[in-house]
N, CA, C and O atoms as a GROMACS GRO file, in nm:
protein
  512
    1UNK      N    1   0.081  -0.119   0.000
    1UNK     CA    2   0.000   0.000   0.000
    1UNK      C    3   0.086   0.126   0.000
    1UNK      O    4   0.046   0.215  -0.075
    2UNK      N    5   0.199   0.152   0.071
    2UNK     CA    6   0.281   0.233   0.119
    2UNK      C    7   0.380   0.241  -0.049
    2UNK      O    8   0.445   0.346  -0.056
    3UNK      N    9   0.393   0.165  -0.151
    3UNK     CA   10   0.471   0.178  -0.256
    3UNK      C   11   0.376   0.256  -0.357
    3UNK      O   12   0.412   0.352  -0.425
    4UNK      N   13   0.243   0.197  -0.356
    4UNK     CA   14   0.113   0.266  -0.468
    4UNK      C   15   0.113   0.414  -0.415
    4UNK      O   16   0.123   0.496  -0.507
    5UNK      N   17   0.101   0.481  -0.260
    5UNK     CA   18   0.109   0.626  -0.257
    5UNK      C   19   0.221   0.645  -0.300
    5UNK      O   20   0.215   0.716  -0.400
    6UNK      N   21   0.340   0.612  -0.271
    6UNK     CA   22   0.426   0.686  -0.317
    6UNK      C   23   0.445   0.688  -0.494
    6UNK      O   24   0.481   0.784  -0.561
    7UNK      N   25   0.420   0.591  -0.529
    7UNK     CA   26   0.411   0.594  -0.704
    7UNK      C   27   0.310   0.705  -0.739
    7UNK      O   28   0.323   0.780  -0.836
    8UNK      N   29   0.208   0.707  -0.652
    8UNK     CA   30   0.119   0.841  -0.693
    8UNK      C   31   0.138   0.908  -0.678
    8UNK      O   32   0.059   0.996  -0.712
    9UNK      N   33   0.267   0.947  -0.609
    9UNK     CA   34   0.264   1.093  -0.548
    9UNK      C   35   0.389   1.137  -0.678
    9UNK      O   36   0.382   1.240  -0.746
   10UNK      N   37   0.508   1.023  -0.691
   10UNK     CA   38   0.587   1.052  -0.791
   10UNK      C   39   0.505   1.145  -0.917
   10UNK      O   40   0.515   1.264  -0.945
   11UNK      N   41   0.404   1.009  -0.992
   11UNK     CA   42   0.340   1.035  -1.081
   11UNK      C   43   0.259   1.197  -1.049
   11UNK      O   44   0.270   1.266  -1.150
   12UNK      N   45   0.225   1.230  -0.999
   12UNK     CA   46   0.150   1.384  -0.959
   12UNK      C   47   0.268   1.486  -0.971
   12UNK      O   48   0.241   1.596  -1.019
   13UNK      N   49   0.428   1.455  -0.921
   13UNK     CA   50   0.491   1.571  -0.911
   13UNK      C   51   0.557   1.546  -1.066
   13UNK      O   52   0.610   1.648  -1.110
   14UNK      N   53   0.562   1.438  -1.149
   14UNK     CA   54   0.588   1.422  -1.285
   14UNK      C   55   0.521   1.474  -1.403
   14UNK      O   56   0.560   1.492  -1.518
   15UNK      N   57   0.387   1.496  -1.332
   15UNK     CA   58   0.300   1.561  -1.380
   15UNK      C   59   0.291   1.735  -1.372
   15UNK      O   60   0.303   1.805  -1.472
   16UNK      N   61   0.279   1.764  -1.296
   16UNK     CA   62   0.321   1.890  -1.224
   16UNK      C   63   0.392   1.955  -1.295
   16UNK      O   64   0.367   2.056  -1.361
   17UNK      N   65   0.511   1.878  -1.280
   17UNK     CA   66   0.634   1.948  -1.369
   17UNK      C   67   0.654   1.919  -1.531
   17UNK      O   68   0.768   1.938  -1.574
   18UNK      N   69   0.592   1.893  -1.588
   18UNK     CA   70   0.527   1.864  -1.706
   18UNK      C   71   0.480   1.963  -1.745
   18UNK      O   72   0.523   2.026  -1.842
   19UNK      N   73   0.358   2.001  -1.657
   19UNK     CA   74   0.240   2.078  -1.659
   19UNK      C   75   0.319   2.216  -1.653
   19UNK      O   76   0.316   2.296  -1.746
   20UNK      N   77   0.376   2.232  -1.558
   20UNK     CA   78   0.439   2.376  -1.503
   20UNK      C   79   0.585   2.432  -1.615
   20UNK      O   80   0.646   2.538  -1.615
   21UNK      N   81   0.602   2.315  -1.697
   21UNK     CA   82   0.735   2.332  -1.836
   21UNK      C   83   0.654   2.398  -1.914
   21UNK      O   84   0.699   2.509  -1.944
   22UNK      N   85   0.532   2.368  -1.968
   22UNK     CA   86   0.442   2.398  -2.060
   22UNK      C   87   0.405   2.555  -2.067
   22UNK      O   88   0.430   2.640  -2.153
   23UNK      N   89   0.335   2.560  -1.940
   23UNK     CA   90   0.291   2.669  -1.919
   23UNK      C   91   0.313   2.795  -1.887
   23UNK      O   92   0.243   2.896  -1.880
   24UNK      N   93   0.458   2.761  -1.862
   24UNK     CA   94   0.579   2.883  -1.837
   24UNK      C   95   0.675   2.904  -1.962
   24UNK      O   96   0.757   2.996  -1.970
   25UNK      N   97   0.652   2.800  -2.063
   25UNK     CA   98   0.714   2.899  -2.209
   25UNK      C   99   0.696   3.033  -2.273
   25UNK      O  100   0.600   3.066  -2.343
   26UNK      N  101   0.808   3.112  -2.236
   26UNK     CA  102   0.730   3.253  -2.291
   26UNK      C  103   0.662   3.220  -2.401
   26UNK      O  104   0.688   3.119  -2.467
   27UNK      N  105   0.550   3.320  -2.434
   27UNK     CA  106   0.460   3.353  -2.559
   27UNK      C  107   0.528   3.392  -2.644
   27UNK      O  108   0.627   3.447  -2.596
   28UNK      N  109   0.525   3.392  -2.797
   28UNK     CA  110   0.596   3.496  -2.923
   28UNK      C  111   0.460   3.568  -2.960
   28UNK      O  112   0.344   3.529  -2.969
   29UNK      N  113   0.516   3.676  -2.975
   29UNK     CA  114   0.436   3.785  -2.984
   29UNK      C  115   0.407   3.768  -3.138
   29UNK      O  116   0.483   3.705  -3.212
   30UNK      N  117   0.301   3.825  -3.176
   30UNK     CA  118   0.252   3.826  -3.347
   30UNK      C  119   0.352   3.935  -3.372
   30UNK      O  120   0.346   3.958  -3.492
   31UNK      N  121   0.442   4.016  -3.315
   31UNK     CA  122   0.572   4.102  -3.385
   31UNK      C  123   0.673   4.018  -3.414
   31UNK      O  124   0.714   4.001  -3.529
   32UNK      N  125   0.727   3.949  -3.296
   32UNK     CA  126   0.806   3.843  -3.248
   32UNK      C  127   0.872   3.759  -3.407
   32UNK      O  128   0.981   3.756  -3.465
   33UNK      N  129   0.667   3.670  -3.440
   33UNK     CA  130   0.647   3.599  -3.497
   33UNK      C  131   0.695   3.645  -3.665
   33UNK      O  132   0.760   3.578  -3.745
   34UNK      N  133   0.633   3.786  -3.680
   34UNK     CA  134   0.676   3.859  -3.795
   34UNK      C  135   0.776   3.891  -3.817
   34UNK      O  136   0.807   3.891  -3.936
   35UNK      N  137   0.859   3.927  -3.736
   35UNK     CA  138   1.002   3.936  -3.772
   35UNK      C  139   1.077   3.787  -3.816
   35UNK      O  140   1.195   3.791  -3.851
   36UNK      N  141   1.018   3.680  -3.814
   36UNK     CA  142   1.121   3.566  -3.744
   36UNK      C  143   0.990   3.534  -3.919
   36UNK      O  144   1.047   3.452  -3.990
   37UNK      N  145   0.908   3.561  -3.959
   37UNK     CA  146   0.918   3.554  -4.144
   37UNK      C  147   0.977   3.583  -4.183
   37UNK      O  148   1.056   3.516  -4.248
   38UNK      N  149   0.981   3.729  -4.167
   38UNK     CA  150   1.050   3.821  -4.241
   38UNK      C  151   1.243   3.793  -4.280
   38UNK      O  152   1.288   3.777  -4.394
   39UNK      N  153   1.323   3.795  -4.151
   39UNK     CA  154   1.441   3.709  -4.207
   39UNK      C  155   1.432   3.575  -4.250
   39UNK      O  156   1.528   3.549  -4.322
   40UNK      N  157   1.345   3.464  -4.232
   40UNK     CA  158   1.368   3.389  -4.318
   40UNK      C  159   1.341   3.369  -4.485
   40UNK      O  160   1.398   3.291  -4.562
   41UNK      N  161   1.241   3.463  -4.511
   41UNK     CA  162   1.195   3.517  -4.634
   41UNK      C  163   1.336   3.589  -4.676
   41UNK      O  164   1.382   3.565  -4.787
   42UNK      N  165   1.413   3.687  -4.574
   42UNK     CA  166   1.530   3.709  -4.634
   42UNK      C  167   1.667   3.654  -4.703
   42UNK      O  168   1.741   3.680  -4.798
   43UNK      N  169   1.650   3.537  -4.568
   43UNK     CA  170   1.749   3.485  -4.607
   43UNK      C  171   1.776   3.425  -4.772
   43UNK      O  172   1.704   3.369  -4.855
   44UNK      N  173   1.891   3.460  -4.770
   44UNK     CA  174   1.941   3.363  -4.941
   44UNK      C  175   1.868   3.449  -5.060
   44UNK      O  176   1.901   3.438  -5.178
   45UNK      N  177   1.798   3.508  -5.029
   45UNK     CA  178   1.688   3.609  -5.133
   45UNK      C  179   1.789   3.652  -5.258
   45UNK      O  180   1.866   3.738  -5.215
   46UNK      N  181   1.811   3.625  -5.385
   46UNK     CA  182   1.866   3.702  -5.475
   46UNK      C  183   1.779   3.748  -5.564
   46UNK      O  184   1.675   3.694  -5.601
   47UNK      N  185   1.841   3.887  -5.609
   47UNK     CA  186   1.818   3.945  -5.757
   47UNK      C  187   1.853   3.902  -5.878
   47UNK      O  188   1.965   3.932  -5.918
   48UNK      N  189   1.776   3.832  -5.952
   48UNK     CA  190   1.824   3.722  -6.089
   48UNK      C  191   1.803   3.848  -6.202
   48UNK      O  192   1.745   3.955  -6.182
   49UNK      N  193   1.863   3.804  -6.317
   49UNK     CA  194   1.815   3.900  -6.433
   49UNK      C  195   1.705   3.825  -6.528
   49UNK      O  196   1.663   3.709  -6.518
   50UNK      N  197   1.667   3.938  -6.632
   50UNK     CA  198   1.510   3.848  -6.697
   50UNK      C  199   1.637   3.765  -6.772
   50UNK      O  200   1.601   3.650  -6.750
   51UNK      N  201   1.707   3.759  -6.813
   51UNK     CA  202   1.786   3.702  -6.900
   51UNK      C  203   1.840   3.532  -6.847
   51UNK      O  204   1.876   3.428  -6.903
   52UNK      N  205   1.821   3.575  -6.725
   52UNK     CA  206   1.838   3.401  -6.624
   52UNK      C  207   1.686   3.397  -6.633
   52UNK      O  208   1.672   3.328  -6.734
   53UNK      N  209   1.593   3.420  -6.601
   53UNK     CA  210   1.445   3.419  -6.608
   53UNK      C  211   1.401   3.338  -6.740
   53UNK      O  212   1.335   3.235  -6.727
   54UNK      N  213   1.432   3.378  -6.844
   54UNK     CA  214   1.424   3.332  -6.978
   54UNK      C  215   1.454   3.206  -6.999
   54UNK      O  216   1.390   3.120  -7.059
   55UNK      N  217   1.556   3.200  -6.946
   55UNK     CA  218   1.677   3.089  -6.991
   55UNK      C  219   1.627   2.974  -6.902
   55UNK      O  220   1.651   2.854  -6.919
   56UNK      N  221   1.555   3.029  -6.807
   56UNK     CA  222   1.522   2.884  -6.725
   56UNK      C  223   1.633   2.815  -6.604
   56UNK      O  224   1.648   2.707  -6.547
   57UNK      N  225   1.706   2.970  -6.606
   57UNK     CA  226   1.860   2.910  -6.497
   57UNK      C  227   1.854   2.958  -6.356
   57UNK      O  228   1.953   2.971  -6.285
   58UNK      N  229   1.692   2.992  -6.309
   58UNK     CA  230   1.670   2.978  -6.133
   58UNK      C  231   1.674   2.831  -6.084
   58UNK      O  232   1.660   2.718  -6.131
   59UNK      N  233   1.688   2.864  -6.017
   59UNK     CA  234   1.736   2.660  -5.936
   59UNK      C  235   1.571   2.660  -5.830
   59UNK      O  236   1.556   2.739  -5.736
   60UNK      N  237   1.470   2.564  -5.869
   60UNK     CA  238   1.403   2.591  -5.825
   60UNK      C  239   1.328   2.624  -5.716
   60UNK      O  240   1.220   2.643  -5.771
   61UNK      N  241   1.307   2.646  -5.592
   61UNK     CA  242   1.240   2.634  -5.427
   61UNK      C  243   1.388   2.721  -5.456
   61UNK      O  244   1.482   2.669  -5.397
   62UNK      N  245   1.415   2.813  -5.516
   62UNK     CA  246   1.564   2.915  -5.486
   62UNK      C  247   1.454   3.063  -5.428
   62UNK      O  248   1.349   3.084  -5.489
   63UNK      N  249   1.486   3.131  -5.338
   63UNK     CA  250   1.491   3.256  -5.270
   63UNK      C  251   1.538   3.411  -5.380
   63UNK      O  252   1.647   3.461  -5.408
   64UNK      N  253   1.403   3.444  -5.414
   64UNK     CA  254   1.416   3.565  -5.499
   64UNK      C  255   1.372   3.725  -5.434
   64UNK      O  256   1.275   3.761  -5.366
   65UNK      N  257   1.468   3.784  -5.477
   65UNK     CA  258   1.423   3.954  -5.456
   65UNK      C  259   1.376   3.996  -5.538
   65UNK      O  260   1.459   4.000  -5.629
   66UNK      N  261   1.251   4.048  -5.582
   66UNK     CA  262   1.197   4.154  -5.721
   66UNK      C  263   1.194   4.283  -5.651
   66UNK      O  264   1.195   4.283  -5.528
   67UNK      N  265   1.190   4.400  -5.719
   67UNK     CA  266   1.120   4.535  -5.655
   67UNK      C  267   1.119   4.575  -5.810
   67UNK      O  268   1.210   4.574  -5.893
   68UNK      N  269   0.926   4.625  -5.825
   68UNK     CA  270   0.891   4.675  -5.900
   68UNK      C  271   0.733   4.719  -5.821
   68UNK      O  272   0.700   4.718  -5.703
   69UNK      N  273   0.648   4.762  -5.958
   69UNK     CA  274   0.531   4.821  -5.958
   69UNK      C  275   0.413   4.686  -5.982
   69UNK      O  276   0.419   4.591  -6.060
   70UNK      N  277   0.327   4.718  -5.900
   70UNK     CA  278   0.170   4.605  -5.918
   70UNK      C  279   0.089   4.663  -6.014
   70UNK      O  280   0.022   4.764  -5.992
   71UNK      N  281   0.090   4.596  -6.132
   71UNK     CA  282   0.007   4.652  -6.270
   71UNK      C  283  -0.121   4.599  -6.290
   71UNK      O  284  -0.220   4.641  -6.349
   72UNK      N  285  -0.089   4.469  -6.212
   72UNK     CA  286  -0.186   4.400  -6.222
   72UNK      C  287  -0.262   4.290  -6.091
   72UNK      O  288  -0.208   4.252  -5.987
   73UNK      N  289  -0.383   4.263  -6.135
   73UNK     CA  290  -0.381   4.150  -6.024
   73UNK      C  291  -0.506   4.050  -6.018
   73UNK      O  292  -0.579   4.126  -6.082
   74UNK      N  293  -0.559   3.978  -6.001
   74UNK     CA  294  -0.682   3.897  -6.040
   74UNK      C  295  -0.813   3.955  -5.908
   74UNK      O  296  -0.932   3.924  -5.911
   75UNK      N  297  -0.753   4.031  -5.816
   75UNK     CA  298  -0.807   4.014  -5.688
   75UNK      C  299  -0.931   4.105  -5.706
   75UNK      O  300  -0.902   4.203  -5.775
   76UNK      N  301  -1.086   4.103  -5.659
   76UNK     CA  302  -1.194   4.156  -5.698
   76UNK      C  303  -1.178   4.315  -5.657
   76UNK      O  304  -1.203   4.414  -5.726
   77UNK      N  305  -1.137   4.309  -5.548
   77UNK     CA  306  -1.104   4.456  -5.499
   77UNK      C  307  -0.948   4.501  -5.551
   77UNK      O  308  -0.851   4.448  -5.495
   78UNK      N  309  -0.929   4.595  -5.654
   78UNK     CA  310  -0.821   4.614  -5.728
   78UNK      C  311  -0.706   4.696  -5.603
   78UNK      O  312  -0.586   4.686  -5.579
   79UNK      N  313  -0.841   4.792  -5.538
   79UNK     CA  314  -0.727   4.868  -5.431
   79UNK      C  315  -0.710   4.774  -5.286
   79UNK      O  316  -0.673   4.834  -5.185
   80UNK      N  317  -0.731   4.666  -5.280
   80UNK     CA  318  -0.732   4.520  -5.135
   80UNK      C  319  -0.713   4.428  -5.224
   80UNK      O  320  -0.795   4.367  -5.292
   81UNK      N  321  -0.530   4.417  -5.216
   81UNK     CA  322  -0.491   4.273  -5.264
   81UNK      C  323  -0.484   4.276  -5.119
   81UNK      O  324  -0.484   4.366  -5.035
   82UNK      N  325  -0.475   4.103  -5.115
   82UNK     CA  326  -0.435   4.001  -4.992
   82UNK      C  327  -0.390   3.904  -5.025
   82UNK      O  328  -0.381   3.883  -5.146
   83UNK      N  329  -0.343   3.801  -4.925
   83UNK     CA  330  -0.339   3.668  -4.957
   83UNK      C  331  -0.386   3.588  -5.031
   83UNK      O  332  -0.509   3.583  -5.028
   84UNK      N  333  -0.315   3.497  -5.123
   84UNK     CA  334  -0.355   3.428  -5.193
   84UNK      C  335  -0.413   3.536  -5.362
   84UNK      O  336  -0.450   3.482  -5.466
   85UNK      N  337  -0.406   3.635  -5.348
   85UNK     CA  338  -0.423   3.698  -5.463
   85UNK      C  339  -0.279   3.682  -5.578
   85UNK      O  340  -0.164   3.655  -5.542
   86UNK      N  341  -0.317   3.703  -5.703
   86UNK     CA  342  -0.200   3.721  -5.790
   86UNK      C  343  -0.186   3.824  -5.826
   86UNK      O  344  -0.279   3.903  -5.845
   87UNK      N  345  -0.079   3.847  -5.843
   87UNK     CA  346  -0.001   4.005  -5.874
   87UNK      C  347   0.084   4.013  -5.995
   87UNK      O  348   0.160   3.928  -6.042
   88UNK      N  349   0.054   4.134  -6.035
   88UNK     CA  350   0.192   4.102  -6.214
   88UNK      C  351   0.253   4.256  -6.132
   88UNK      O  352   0.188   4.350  -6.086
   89UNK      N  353   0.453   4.226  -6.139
   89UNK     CA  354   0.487   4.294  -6.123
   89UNK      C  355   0.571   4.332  -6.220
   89UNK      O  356   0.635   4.254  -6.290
   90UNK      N  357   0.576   4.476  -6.229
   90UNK     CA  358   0.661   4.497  -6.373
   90UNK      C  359   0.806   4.560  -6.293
   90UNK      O  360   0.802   4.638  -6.198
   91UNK      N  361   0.934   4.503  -6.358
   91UNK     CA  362   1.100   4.550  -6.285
   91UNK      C  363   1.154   4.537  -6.414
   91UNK      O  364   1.172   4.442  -6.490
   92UNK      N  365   1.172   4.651  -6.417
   92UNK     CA  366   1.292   4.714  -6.533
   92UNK      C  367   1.186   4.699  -6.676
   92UNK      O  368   1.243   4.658  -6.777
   93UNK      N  369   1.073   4.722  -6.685
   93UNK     CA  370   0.995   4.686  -6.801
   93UNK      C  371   0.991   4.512  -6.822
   93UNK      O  372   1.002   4.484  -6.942
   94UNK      N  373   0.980   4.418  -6.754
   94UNK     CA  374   1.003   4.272  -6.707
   94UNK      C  375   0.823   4.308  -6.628
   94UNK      O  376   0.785   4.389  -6.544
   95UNK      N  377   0.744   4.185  -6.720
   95UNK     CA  378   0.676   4.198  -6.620
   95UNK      C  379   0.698   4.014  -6.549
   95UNK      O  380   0.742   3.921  -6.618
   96UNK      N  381   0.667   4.005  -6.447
   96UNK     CA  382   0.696   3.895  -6.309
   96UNK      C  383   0.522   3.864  -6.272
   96UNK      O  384   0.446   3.958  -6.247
   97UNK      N  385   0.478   3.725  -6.274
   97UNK     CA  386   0.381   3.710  -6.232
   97UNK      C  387   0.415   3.637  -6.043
   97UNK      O  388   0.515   3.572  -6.009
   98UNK      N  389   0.310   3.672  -5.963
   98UNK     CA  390   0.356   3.676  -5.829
   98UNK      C  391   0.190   3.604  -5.734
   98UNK      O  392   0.069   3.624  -5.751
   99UNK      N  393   0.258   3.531  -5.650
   99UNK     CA  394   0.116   3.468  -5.570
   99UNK      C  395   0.184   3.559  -5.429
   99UNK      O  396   0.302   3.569  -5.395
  100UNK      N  397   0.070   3.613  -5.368
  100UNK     CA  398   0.118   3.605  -5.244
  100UNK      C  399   0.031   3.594  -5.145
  100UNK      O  400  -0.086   3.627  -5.123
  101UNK      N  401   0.164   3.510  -5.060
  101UNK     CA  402   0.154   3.385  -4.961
  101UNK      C  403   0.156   3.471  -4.836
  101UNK      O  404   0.169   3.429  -4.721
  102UNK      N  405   0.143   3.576  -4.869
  102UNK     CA  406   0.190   3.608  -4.719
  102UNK      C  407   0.075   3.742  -4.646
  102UNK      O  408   0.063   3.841  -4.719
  103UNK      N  409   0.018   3.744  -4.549
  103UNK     CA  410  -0.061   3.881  -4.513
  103UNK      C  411  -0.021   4.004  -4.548
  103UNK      O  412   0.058   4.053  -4.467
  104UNK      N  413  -0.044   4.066  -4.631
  104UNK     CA  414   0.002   4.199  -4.661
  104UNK      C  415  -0.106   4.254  -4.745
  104UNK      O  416  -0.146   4.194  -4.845
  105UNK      N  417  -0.159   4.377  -4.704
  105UNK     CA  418  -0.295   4.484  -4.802
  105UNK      C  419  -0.164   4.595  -4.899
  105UNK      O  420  -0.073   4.677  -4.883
  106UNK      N  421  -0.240   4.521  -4.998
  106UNK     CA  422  -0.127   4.618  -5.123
  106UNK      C  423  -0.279   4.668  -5.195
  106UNK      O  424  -0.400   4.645  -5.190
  107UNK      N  425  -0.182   4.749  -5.261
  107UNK     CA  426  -0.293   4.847  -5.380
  107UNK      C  427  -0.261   4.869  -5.575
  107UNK      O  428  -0.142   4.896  -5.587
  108UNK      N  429  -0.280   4.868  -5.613
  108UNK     CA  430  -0.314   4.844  -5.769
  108UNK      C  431  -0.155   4.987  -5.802
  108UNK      O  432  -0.175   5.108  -5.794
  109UNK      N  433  -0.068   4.948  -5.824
  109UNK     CA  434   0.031   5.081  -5.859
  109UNK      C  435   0.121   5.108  -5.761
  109UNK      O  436   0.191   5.209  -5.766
  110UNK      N  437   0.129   5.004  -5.640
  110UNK     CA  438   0.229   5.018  -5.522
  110UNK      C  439   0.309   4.955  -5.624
  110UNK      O  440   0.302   4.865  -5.708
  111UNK      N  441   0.412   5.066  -5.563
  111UNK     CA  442   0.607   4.988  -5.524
  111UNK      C  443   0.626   4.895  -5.412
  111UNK      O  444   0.602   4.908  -5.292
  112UNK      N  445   0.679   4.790  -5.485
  112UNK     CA  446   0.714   4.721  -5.330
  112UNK      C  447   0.838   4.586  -5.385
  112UNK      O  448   0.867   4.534  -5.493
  113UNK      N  449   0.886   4.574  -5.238
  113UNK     CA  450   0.992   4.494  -5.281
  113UNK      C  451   0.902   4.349  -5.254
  113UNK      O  452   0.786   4.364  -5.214
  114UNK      N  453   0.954   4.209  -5.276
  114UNK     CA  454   0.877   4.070  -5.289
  114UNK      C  455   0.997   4.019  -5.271
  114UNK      O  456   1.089   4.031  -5.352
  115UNK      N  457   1.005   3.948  -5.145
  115UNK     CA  458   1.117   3.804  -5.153
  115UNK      C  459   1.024   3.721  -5.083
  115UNK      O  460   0.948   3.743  -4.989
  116UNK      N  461   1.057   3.582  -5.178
  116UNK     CA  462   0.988   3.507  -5.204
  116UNK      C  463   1.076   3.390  -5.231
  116UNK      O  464   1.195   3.381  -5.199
  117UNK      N  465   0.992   3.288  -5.305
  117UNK     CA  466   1.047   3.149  -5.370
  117UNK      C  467   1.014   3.079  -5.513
  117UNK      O  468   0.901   3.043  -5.547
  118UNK      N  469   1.118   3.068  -5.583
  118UNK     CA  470   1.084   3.056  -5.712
  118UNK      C  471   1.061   2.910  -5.681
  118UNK      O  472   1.122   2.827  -5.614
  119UNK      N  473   0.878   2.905  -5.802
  119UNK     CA  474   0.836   2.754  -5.785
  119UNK      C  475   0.762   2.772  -5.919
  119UNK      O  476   0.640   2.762  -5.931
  120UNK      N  477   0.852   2.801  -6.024
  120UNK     CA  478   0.764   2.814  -6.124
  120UNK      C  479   0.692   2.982  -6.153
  120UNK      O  480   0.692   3.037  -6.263
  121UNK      N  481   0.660   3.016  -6.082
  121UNK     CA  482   0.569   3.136  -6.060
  121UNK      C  483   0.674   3.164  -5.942
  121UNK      O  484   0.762   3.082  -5.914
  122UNK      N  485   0.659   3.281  -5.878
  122UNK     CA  486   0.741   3.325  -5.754
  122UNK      C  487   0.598   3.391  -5.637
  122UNK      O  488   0.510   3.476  -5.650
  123UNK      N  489   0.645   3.287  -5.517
  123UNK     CA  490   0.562   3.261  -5.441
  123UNK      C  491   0.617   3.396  -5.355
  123UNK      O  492   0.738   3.389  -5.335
  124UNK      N  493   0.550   3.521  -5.299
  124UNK     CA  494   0.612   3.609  -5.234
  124UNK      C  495   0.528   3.609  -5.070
  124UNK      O  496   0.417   3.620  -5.018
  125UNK      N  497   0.668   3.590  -5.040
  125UNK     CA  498   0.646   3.507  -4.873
  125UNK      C  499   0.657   3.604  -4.790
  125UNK      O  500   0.627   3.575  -4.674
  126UNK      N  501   0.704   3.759  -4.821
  126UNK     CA  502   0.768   3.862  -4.740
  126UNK      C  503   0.700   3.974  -4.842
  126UNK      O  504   0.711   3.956  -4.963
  127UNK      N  505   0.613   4.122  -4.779
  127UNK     CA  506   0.629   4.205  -4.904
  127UNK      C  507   0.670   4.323  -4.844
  127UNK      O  508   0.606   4.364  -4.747
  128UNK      N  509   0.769   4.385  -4.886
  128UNK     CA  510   0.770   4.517  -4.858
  128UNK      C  511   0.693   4.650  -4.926
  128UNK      O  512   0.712   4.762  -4.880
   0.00000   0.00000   0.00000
C-alpha cells in the first residue's frame, strides 16, 4: 500500500512538472512571430536578371528579390490585394507574375519589394 502512494505521489509531481514546463514557455508575440518571417523570407533572397528568367537558370524552391510596380492582379477589390491573390509585377519593363503567400494589403500601382520562392511562378512570402 505504502509503494502505490508513493508511485502516486511521484506520478502527480511528474505531472506537475510537465504541466508547469508547458505553461511557463514565454509567448511569441505576433511582432516576435513577424520578424522571425520576415528574415527567413530574407534569407538567401537574390536578384536574378530576366535574361536568367528566360533561360530557365533559377534553381528551383531558390529565394528571390523583385522590386517593382503592381500593374496588375486577379483580386476583386483592385485597391485590397491580400493573400492568396495574384499580382503582375513589372522591374525594369520585365513583367513577373507573383502569388502572395503572405498577409500583406497592397494596392493596384504600389512599389514594393517581394522576396519570395521561385516555384515556377514566384511565391512572395515577405512584401515590402
Amino acid at each position: 500500500m505504502k509503494q502505490m502512494k508513493r508511485m502516486i505521489v511521484v506520478l502527480l509531481i511528474l505531472l506537475a512538472a510537465w504541466a508547469g514546463v508547458h505553461w511557463l514557455q514565454p509567448k511569441i508575440s505576433a511582432q516576435q512571430e513577424a520578424r522571425t518571417e520576415e528574415r527567413a523570407a530574407k534569407k538567401g533572397a537574390k536578384t536574378y536578371t530576366n535574361t536568367q528568367f528566360k533561360q530557365g537558370r533559377i534553381p528551383y524552391r531558390s529565394g528571390i528579390k523583385l522590386h517593382g510596380q503592381i500593374i496588375q492582379t486577379d483580386a476583386k477589390n483592385k485597391q485590397q490585394i491580400g493573400k492568396n491573390d495574384r499580382i503582375v509585377l513589372r522591374q525594369n519593363g520585365t513583367k513577373y507574375q507573383v502569388l502572395v503567400a503572405c498577409q500583406k494589403s497592397l494596392k493596384m500601382n504600389q512599389t514594393v519589394t517581394v522576396y519570395g520562392t521561385f516555384m515556377g511562378l514566384i511565391r512572395a512570402d515577405w512584401i515590402e
